[in-house]
Steps between C-alpha positions, in 0.01 A plus 500: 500500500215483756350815438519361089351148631179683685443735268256438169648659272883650421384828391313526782775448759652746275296784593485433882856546482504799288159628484371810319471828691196551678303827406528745781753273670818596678725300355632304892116432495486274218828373554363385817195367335716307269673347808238405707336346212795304383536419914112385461580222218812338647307490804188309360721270270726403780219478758324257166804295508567425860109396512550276240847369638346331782358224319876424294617198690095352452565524121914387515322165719222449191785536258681253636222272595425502156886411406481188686332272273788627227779420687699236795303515833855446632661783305272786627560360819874497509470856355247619776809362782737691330275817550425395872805420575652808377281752676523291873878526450480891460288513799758236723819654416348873581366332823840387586709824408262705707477196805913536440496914541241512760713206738857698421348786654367328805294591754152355308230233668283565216533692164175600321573376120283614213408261201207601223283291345288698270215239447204628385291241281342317816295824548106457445473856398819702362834399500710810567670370822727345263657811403543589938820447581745743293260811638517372860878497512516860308195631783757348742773693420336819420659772583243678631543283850755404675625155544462452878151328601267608746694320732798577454671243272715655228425309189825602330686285736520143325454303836133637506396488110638343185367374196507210262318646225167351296444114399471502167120399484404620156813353290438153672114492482595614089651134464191357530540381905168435692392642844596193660870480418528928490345485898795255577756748325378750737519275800871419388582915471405506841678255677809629348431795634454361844879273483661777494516601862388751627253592231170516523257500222247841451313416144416720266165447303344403294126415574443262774526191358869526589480477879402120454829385370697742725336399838525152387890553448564682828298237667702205339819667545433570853365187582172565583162731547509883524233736627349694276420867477293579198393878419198489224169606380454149418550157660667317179382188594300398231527065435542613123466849353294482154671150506888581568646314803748778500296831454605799751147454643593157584874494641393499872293206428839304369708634848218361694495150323853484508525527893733786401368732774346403844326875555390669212345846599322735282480845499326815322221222341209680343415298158439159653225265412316199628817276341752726672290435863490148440881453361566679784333266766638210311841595596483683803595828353468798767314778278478857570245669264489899529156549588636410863833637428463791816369206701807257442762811483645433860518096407699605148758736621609279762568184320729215621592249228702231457562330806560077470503551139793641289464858461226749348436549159336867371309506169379849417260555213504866405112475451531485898428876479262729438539579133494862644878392617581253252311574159727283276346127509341287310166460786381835583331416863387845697477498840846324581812583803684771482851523421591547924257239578713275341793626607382477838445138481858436326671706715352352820514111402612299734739219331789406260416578185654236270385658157246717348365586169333852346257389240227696226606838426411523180731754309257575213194644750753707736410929492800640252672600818567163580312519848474105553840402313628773813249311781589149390870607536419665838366118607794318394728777673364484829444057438875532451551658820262223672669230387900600511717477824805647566 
């Protein structure tokens, strides 16, 4: 049915199945051709799709926008809970079977627990990280690796990693629910997340606008400021992106009003501008740009974080890389760390580490190998190891 939708014409998808002989052609070579060029079309009509995918919840918000004046304010509302409602209550109860599990077995301080939220349409550019988390869990569980981390750690055992699966972004944003209300959703998956002793939220992006809501939840729940270690090509700390309060370029700026963080360090910066400097005075923010990155080397792999606060928070933007590691985002910045250098600086952290989030891998610009889907994986693995204690 896909090959029938990309296609032109019928009689035409006819004859790239079943094509004519070739002149002078062994008949495995045409075959072949006929294969690669049937291959070549569902390719381009699914790659045609997903592009045009990314801007579905936009048009589902218009839609309903446009609904409102037709019918009770109070109606879509109730509706909209329903939907909520419904999607935090998947996310709770698989918080508190896995809390339940991982406490039976005993012998857990901390449990590194996985929860998606592919959001996507607070990018500036594309909006691919929305479709992130389903390849990071399948790069995860590859089988060409094995399931111990660098470490040590073996991820198969439940006390170190577990999973609540993916908020629901898209169906809720598709009943017409604003930014505002969808950033407290996410908020609310989190803190369920963290009531469930021992577990320990790792997020799974999503562009960046999602670390605002979870820092502020880990914060709240917590009862207070975390450090923060941020790994980007870019500060994020725009007042306003192109006028959206919640753009990824602008979710740092929200932490920092919040007084969600008391340290916010940035790493791996290399696209900043004179508003990045000056956001970055304005709150105090510690930045590391990597034009002095051999320079402030000893200082970043030798961290200590978190003290009088409580705990560490770890936001990784894939885009931290050089795209010669990491080819699959949305913001192609040369000249970034390496994939050890920021291992190195995870590995050697000094601190608790409370929570984390991996953020923009974009699916749609990763090599057909699935290099970045296997690196972004590789991140979360050894994050999981970080945080966990047995």
């Amino acid at each position: 049915m896909l090959v029938l939708l990309g296609c032109k014409k019928l009689h035409a998808f006819f004859f790239l199945l079943n094509p004519a002989p070739i002149p002078n052609c062994h008949p495995p070579l045409y075959k072949s051709f006929s294969f690669l060029t049937v291959s070549l079309c569902i390719f381009i009509f699914i790659a045609s799709k997903l592009q045009d995918m990314s801007s579905l919840g936009r048009t589902g918000v218009r839609f309903f926008h446009k609904l409102n004046a037709a019918i009770p304010a109070d109606l879509l509302e109730k509706g909209q809970n329903r939907v909520i409602d419904a999607s935090l209550t998947l996310i709770r109860e698989k918080a508190k079977l896995k809390g339940e599990l991982v406490r039976a077995l005993g012998g857990a301080v901390a449990t590194t627990t996985l929860l998606g939220v592919p959001l996507g349409h607070n990018s500036s550019f594309l909006q691919g990280p929305a479709f992130a988390p389903p390849p990071i869990r399948e790069a995860i569980w590859c089988g060409s690796t094995n399931s111990t981390t660098e470490e040590g750690k073996e991820l198969k055992d439940p006390r170190v990693l577990t999973d609540v699966g993916d908020l629901p972004v898209q169906e809720i944003r598709d009943c017409g629910v604003d930014d505002d209300r969808l950033m407290n959703v996410i908020s609310d998956s989190v803190k369920l997340v963290m009531q469930e002793a021992p577990l320990r939220p790792l997020v799974l992006g999503g562009d960046h606008s999602i670390s605002y809501p979870v820092v502020r939840a880990v914060s709240e729940k917590l009862g207070g400021p975390v450090d923060i270690l941020h790994l980007d090509a870019h500060p994020d700390i725009y007042d306003q992106f192109e006028g959206n309060k919640y753009s990824h370029a602008s979710s740092f700026a929200r932490i920092m009003e919040g007084g969600y963080a008391r340290r916010l360090l940035q790493v791996g910066l290399r696209s900043i501008n004179i508003e990045g400097r000056e956001q970055g005075k304005r709150f105090g923010v510690e930045q590391f740009e990597m034009r002095t990155f051999s320079r402030d080397r000893e200082y970043l792999e030798n961290l200590k974080l978190g003290e009088g606060v409580k705990g560490v928070y770890i936001s990784i933007d894939v885009d931290c890389l050089d795209p010669a590691f990491a080819p699959g985002v949305s913001h192609i910045e040369p000249g970034g760390l390496s994939f050890r250098d920021v291992l190195n600086i995870v590995h050697n952290l000094q601190g608790n580490v409370v929570a984390a989030d991996v953020v923009e891998f974009n699916p749609q610009r990763d090599t057909f190998s699935g290099m970045t889907a296997m690196v972004a994986a590789k991140l979360v693995r050894e994050l999981a190891a970080r945080m966990s204690k047995l």
